[in-house]
FIFI-440670 format. One record per atom (N, C-alpha, C, O): residue in one letter; x, y, z; residue number from 1; atom name. Coordinates in nm, 4 decimals. Layout:
BEGIN
+---+----------+----------+----------+-----+----+
! r !        x !        y !        z !   k !  a !
+---+----------+----------+----------+-----+----+
! A !        X !        Y !        Z ! NUM ! CA !
...
+---+----------+----------+----------+-----+----+
//
This chain:
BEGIN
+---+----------+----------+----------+-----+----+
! r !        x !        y !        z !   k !  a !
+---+----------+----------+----------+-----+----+
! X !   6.4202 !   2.5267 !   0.0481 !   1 !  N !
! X !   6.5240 !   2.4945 !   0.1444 !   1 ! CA !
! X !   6.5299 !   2.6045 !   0.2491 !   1 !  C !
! X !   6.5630 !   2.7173 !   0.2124 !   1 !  O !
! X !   6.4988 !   2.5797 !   0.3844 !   2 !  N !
! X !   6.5456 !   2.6310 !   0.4725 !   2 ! CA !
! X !   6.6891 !   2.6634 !   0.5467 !   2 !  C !
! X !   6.7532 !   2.5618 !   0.5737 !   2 !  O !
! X !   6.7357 !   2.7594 !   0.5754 !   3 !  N !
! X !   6.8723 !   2.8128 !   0.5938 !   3 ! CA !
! X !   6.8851 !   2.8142 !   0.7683 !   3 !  C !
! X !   6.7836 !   2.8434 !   0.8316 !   3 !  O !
! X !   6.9664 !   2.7935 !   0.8154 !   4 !  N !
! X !   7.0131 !   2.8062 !   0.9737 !   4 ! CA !
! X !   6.9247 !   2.8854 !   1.0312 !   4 !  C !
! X !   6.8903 !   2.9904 !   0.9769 !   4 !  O !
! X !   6.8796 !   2.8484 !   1.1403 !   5 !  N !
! X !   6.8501 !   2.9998 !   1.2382 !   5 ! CA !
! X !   6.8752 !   3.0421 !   1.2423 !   5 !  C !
! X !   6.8080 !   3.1443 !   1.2289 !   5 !  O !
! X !   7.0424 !   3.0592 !   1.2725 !   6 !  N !
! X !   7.1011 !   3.1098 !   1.3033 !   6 ! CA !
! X !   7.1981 !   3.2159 !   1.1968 !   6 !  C !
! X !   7.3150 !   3.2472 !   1.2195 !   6 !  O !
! X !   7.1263 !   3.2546 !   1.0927 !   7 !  N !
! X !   7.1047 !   3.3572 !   0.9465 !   7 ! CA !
! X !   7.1585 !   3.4728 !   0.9747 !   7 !  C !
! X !   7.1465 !   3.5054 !   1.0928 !   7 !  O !
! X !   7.2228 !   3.5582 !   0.8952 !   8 !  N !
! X !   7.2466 !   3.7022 !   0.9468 !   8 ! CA !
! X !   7.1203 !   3.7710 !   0.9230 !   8 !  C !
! X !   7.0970 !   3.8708 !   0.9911 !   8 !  O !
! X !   6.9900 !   3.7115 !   0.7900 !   9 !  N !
! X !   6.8929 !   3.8023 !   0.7597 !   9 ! CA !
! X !   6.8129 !   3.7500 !   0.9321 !   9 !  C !
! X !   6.7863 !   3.8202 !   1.0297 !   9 !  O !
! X !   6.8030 !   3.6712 !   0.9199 !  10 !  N !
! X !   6.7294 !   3.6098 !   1.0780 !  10 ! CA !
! X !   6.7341 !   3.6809 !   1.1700 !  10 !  C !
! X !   6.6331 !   3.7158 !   1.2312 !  10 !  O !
! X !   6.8648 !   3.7216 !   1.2025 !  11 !  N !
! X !   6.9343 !   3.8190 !   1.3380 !  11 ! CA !
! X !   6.9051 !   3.9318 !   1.3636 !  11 !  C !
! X !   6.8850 !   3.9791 !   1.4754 !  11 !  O !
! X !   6.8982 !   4.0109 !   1.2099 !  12 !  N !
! X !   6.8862 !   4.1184 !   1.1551 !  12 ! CA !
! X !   6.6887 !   4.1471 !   1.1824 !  12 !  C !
! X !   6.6240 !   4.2437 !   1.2227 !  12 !  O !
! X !   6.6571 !   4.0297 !   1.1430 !  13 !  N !
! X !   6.5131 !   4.0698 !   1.1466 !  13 ! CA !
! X !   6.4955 !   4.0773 !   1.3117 !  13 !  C !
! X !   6.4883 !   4.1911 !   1.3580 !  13 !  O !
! X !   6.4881 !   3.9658 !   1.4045 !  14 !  N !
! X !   6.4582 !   3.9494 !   1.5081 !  14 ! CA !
! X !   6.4748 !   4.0978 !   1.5973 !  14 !  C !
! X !   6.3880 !   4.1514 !   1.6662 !  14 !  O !
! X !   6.6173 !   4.1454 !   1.5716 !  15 !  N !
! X !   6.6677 !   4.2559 !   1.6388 !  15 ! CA !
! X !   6.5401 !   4.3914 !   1.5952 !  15 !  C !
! X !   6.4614 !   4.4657 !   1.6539 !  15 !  O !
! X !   6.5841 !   4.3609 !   1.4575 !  16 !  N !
! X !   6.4591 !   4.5161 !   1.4226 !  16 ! CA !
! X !   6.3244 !   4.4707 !   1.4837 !  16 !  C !
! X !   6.2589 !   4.5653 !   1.5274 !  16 !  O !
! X !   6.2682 !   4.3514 !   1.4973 !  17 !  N !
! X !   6.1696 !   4.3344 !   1.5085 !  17 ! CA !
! X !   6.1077 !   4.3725 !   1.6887 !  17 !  C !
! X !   6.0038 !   4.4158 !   1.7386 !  17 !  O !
! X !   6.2230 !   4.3324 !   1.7309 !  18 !  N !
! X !   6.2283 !   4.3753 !   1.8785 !  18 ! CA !
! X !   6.2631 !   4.5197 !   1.8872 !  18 !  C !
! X !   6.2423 !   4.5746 !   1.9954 !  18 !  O !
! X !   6.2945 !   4.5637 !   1.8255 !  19 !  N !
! X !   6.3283 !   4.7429 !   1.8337 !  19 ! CA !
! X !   6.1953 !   4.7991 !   1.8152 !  19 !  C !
! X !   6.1556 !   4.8900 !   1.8880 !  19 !  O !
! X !   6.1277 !   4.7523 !   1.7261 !  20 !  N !
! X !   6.0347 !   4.8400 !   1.6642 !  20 ! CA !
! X !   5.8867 !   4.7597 !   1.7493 !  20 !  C !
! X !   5.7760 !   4.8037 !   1.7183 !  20 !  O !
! X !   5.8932 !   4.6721 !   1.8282 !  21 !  N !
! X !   5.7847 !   4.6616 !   1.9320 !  21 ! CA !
! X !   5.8018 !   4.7315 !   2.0549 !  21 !  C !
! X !   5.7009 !   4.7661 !   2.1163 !  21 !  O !
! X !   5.9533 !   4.7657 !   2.1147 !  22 !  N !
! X !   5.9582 !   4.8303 !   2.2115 !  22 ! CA !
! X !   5.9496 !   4.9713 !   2.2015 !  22 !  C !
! X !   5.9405 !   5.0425 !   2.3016 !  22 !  O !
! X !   5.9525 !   5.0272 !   2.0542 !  23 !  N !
! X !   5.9338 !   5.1539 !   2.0026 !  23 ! CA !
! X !   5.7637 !   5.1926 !   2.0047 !  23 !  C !
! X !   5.7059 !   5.3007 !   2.0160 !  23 !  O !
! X !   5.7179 !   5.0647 !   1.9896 !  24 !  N !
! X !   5.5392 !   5.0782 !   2.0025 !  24 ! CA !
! X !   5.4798 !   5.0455 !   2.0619 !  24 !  C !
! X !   5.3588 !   5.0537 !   2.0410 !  24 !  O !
! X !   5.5382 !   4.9816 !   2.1862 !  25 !  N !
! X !   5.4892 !   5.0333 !   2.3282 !  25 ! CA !
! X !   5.5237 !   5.1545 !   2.3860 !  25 !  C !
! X !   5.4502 !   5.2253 !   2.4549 !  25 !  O !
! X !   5.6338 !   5.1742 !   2.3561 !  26 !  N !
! X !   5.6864 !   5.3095 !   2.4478 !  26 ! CA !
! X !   5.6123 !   5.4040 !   2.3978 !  26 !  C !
! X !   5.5732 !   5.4851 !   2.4817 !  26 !  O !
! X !   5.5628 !   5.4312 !   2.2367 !  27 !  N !
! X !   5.4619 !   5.5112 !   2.1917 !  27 ! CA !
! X !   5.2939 !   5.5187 !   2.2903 !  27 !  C !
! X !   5.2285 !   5.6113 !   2.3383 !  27 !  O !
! X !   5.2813 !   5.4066 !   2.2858 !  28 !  N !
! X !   5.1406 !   5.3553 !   2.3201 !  28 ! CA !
! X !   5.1311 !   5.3842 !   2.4580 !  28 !  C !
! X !   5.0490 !   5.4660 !   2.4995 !  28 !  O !
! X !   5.1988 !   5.3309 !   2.5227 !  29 !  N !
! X !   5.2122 !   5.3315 !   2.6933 !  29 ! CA !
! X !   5.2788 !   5.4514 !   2.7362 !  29 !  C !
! X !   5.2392 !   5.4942 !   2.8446 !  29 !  O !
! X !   5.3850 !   5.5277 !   2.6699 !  30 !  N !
! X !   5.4493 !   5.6460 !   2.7361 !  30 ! CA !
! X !   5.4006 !   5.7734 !   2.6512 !  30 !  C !
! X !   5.3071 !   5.8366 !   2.7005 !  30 !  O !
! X !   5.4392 !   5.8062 !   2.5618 !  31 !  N !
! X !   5.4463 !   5.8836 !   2.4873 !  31 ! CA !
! X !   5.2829 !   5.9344 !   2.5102 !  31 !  C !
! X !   5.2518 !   6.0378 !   2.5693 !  31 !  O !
! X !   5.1989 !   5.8490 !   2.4567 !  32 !  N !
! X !   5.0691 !   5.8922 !   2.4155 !  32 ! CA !
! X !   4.9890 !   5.9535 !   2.5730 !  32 !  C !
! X !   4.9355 !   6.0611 !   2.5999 !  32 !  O !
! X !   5.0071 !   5.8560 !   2.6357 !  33 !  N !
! X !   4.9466 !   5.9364 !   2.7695 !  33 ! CA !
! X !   5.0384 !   6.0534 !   2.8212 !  33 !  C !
! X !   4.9973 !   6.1221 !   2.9148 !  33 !  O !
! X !   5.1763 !   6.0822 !   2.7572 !  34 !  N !
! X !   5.1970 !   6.2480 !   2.8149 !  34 ! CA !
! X !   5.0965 !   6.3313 !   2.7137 !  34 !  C !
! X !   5.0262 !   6.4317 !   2.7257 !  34 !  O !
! X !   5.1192 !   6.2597 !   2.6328 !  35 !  N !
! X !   5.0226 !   6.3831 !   2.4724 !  35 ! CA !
! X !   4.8976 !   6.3733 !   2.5758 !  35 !  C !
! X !   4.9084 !   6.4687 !   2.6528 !  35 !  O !
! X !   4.7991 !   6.3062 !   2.6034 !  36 !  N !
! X !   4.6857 !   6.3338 !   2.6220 !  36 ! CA !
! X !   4.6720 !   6.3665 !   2.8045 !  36 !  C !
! X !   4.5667 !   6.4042 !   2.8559 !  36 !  O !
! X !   4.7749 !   6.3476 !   2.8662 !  37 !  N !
! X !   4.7097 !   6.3334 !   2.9823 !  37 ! CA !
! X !   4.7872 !   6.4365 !   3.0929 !  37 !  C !
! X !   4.7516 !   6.4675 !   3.2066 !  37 !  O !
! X !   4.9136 !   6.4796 !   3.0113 !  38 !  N !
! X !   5.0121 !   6.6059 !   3.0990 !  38 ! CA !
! X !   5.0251 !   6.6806 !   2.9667 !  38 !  C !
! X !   5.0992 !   6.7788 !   2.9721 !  38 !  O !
! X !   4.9712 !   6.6555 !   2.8551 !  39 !  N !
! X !   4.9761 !   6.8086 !   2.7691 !  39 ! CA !
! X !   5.1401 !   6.8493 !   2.6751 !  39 !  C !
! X !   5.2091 !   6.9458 !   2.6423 !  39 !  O !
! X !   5.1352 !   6.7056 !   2.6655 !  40 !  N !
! X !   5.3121 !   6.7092 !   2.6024 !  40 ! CA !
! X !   5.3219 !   6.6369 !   2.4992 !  40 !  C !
! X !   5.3531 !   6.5185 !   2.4869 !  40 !  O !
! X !   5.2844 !   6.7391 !   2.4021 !  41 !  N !
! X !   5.3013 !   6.6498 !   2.2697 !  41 ! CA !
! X !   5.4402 !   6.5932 !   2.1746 !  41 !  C !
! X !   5.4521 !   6.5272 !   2.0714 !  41 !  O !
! X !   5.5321 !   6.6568 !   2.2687 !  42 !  N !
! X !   5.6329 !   6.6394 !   2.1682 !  42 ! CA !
! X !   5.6818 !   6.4719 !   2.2267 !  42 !  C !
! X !   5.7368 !   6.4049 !   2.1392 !  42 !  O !
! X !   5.6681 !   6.4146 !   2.3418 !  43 !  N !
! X !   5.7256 !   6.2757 !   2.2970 !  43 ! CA !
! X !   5.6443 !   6.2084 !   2.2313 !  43 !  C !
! X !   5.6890 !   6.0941 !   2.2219 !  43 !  O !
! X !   5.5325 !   6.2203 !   2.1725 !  44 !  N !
! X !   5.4681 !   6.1491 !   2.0134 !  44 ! CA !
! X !   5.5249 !   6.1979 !   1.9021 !  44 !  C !
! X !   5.5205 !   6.1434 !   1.7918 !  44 !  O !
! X !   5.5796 !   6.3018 !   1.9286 !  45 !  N !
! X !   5.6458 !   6.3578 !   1.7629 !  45 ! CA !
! X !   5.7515 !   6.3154 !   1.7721 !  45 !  C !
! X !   5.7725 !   6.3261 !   1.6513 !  45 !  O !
! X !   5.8604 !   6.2664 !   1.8161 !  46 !  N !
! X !   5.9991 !   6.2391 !   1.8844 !  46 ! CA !
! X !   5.9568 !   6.0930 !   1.8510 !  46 !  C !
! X !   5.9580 !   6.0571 !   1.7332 !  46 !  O !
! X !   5.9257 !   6.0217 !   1.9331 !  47 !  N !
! X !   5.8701 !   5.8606 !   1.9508 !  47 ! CA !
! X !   5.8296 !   5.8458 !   1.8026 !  47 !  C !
! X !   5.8995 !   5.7780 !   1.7272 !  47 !  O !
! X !   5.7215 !   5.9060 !   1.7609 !  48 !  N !
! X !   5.6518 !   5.8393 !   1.6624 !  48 ! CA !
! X !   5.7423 !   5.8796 !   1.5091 !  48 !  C !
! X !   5.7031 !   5.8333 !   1.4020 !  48 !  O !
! X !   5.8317 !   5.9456 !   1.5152 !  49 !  N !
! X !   5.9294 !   5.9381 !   1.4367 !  49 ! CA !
! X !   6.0327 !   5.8010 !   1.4513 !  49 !  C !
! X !   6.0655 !   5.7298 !   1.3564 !  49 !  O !
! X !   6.0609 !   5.7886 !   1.5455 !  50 !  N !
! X !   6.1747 !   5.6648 !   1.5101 !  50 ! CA !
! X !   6.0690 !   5.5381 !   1.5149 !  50 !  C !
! X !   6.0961 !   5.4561 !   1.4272 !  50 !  O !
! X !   5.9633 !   5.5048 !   1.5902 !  51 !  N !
! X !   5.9081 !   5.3980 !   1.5090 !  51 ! CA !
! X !   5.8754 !   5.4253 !   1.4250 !  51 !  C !
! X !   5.8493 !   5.3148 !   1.3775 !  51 !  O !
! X !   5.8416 !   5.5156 !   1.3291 !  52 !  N !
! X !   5.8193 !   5.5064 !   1.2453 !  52 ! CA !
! X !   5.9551 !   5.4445 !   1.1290 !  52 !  C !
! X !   5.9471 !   5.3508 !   1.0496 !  52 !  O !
! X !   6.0549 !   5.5217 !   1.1523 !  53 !  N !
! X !   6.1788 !   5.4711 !   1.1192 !  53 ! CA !
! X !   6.1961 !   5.2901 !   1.1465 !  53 !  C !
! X !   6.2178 !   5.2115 !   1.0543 !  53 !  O !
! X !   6.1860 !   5.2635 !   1.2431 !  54 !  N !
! X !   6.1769 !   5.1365 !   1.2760 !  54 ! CA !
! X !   6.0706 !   5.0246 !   1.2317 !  54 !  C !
! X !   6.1126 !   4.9103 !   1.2140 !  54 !  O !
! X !   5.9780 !   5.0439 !   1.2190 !  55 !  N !
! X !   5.8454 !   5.0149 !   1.1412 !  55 ! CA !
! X !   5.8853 !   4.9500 !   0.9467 !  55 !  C !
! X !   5.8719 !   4.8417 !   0.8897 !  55 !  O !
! X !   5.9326 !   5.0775 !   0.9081 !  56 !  N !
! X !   6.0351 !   5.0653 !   0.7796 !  56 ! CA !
! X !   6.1180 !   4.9809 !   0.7643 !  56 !  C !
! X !   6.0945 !   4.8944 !   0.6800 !  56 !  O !
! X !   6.2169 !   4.9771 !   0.8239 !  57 !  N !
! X !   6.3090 !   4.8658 !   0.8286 !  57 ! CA !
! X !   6.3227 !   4.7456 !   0.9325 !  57 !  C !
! X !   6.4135 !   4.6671 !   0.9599 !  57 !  O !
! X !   6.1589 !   4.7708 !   0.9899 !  58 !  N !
! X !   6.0808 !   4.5772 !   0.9876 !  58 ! CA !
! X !   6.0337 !   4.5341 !   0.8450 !  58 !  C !
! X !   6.0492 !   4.4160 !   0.8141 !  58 !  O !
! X !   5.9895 !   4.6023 !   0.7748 !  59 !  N !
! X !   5.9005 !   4.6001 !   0.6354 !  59 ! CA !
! X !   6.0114 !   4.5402 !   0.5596 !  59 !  C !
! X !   5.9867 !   4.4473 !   0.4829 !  59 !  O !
! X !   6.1648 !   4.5968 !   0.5777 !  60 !  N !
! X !   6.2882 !   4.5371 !   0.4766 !  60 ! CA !
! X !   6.3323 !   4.4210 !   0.5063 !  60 !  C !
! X !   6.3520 !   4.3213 !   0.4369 !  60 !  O !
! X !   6.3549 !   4.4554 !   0.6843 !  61 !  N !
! X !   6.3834 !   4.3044 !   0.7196 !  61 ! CA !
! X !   6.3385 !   4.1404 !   0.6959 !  61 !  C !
! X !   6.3928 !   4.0346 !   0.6640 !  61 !  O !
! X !   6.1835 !   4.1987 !   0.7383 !  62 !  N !
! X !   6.1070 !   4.0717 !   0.6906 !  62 ! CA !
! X !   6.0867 !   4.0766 !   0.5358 !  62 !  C !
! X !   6.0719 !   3.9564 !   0.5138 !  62 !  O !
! X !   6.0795 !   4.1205 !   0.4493 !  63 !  N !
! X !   6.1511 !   4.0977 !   0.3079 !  63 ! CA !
! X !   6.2495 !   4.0396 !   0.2994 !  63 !  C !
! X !   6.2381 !   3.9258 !   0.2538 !  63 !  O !
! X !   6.4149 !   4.0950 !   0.3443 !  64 !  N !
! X !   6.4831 !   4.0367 !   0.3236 !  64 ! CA !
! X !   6.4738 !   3.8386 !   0.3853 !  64 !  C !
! X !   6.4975 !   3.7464 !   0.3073 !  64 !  O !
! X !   6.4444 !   3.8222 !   0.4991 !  65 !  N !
! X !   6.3870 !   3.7018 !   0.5791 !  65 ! CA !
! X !   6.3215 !   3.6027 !   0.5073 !  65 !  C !
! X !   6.3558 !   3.4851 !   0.4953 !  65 !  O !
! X !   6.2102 !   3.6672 !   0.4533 !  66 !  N !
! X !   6.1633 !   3.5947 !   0.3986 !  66 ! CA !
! X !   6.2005 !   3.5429 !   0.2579 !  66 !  C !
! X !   6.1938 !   3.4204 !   0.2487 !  66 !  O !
! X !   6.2309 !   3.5960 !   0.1678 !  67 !  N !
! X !   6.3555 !   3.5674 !   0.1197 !  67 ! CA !
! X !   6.4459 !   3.4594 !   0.0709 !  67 !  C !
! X !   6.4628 !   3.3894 !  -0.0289 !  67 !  O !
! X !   6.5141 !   3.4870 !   0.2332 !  68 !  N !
! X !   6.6674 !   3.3905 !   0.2636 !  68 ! CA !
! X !   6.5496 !   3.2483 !   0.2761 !  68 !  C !
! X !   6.5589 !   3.1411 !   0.2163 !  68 !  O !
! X !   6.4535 !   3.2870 !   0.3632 !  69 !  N !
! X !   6.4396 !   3.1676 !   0.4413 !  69 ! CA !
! X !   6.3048 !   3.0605 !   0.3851 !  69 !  C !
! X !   6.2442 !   2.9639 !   0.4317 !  69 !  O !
! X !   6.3010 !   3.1445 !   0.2545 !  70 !  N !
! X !   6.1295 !   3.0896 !   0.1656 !  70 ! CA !
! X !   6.0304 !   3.0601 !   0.2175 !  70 !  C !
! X !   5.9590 !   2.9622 !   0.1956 !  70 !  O !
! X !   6.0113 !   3.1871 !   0.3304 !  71 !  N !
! X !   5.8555 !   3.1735 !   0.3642 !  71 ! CA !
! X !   5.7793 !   3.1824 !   0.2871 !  71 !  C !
! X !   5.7886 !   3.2277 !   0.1730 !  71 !  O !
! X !   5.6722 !   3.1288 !   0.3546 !  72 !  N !
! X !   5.5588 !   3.1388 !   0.3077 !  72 ! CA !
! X !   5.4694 !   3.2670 !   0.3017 !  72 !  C !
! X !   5.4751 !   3.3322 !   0.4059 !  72 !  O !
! X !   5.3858 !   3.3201 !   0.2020 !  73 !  N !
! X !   5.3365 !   3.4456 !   0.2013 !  73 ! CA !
! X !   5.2135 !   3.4441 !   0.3595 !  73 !  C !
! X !   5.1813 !   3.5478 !   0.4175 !  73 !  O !
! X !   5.1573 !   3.2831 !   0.4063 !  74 !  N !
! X !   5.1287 !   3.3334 !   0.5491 !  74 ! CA !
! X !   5.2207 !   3.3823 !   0.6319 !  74 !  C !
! X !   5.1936 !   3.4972 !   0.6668 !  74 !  O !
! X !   5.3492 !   3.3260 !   0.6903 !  75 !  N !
! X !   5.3986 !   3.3158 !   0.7357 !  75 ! CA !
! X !   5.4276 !   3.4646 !   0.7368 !  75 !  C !
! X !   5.3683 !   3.5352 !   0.8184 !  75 !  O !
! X !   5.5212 !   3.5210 !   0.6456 !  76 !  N !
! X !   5.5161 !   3.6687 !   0.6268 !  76 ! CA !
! X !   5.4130 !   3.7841 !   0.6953 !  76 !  C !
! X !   5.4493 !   3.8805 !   0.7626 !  76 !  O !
! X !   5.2740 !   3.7471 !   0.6591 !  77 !  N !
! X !   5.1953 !   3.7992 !   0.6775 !  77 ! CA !
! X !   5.1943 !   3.7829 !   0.8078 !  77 !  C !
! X !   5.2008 !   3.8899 !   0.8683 !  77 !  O !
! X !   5.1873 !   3.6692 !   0.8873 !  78 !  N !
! X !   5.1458 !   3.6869 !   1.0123 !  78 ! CA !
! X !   5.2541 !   3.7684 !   1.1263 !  78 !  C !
! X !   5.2369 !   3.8106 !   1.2406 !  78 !  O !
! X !   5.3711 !   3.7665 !   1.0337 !  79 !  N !
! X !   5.4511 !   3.8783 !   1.1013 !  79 ! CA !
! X !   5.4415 !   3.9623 !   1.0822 !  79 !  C !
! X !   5.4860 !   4.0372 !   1.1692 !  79 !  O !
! X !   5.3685 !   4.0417 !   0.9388 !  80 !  N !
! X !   5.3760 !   4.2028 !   0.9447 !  80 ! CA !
! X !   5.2740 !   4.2376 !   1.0545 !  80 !  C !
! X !   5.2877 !   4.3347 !   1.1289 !  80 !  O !
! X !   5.1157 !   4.1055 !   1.0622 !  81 !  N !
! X !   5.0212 !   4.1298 !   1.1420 !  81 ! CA !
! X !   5.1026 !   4.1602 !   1.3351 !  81 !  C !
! X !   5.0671 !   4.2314 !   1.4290 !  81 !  O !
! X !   5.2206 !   4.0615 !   1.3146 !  82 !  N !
! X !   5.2475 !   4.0742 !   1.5033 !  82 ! CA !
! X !   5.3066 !   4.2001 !   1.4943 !  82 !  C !
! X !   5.3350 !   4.2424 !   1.6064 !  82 !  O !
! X !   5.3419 !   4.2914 !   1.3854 !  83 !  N !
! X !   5.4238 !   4.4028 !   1.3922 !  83 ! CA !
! X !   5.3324 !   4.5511 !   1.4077 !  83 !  C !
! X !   5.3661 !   4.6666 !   1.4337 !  83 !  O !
! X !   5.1985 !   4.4847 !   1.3775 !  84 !  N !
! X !   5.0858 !   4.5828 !   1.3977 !  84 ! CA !
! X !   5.0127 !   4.6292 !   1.5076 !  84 !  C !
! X !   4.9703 !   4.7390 !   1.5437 !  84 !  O !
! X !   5.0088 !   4.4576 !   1.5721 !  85 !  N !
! X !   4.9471 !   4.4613 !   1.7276 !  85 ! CA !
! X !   5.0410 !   4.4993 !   1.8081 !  85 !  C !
! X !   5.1556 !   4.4821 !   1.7664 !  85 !  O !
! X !   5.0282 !   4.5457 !   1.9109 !  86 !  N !
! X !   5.0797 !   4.5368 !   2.0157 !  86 ! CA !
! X !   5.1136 !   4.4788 !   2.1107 !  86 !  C !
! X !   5.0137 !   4.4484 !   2.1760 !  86 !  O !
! X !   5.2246 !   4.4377 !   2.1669 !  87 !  N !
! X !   5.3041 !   4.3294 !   2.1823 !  87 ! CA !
! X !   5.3162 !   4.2055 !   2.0969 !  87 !  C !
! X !   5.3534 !   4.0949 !   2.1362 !  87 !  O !
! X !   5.2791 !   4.2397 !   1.9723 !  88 !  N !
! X !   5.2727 !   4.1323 !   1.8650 !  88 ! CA !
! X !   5.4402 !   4.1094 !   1.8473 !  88 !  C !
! X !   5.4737 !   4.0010 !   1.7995 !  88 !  O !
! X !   5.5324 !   4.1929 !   1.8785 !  89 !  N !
! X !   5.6260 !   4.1343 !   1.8254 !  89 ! CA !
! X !   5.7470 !   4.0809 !   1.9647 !  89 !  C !
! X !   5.8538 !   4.0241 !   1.9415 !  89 !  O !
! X !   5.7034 !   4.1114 !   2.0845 !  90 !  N !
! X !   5.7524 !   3.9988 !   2.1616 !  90 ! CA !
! X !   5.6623 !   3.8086 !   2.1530 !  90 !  C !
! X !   5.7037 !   3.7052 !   2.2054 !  90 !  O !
! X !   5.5565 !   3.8255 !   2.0820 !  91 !  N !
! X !   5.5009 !   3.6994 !   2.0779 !  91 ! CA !
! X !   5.5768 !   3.6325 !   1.9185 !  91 !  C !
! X !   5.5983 !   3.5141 !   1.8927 !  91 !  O !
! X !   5.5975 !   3.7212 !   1.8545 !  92 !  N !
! X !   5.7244 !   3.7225 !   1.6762 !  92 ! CA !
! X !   5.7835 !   3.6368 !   1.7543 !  92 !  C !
! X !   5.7659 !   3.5150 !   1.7528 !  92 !  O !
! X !   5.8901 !   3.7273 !   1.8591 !  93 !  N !
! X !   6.0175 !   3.6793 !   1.9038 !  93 ! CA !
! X !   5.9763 !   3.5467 !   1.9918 !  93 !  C !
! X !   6.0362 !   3.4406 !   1.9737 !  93 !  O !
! X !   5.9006 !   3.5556 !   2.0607 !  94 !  N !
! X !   5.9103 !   3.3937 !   2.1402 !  94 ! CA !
! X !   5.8888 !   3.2777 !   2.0423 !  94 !  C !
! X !   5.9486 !   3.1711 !   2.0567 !  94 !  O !
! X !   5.8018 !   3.3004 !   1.9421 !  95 !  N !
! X !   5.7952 !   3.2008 !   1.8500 !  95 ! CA !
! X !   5.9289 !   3.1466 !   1.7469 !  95 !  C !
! X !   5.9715 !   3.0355 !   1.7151 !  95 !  O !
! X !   5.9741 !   3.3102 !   1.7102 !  96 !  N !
! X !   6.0794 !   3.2781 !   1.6237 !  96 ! CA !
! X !   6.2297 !   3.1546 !   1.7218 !  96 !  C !
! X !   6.2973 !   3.0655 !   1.6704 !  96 !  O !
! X !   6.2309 !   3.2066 !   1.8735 !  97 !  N !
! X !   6.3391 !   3.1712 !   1.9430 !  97 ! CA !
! X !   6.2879 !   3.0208 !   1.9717 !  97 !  C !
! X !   6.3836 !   2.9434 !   1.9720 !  97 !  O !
! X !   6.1535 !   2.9519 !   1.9980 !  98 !  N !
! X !   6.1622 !   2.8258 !   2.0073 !  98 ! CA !
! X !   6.1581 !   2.7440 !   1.8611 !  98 !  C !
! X !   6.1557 !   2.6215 !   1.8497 !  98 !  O !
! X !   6.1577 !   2.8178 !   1.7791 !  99 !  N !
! X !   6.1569 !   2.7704 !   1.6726 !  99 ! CA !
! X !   6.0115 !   2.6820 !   1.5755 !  99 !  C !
! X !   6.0065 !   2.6002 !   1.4836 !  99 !  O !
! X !   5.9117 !   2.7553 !   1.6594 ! 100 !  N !
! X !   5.7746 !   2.7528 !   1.6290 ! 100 ! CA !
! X !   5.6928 !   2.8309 !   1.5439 ! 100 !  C !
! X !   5.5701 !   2.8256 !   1.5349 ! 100 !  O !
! X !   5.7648 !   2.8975 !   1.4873 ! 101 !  N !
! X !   5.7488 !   3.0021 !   1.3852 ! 101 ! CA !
! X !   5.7316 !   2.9300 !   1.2253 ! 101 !  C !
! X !   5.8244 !   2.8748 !   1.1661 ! 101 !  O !
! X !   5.5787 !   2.9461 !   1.1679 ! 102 !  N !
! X !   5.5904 !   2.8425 !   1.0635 ! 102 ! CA !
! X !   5.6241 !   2.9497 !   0.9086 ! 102 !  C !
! X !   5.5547 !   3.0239 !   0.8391 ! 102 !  O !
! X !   5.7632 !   2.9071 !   0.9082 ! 103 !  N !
! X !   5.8077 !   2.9767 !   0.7896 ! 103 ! CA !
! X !   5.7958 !   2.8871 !   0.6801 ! 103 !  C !
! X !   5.8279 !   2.9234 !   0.5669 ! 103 !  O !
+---+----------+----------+----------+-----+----+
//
């Protein structure tokens, strides 16, 4: 049985899930080219601490999600995979919001 979209674990995931892609671009796209390209390593140590933090509690979220909502172990998977790529998890979120997301 599937549960509302509109879920608190649902909300909960979507939000972390969008935190922790804009945390790994800002790594990827900001952070990393000061480390390599103006000689400033500390916004990768700074950055790559809270995604990392954020990263973590995508890992709970989509646990808890999956879960509530009896995905499927693809389904799961193909979200930890959009949580890996980059911009994988604004393509999470467009899927999850039209409701094309096969849980």
């Amino acid at each position: 049985m599937t549960l509302p979209a509109s879920s608190s674990a649902l909300r909960r995931f979507r939000i972390v899930s969008l935190l922790e892609g804009l945390s790994y671009v800002g790594l990827l796209g900001v952070a990393m080219p000061l480390k390599y390209l103006a000689g400033q390593p500390e916004a990768v140590m700074h950055l790559g601490r809270v995604h990392g933090l954020l990263f973590v509690l995508f890992v709970i979220a989509l646990i808890g999600v999956s879960s509530e909502q009896q995905w499927r172990a693809r389904a799961s998977g193909t979200a930890m995979l959009a949580a890996i790529l980059p911009l994988g998890a604004f393509w999470l979120e467009r899927q999850l919001r039209r409701g094309a997301f096969p849980g």
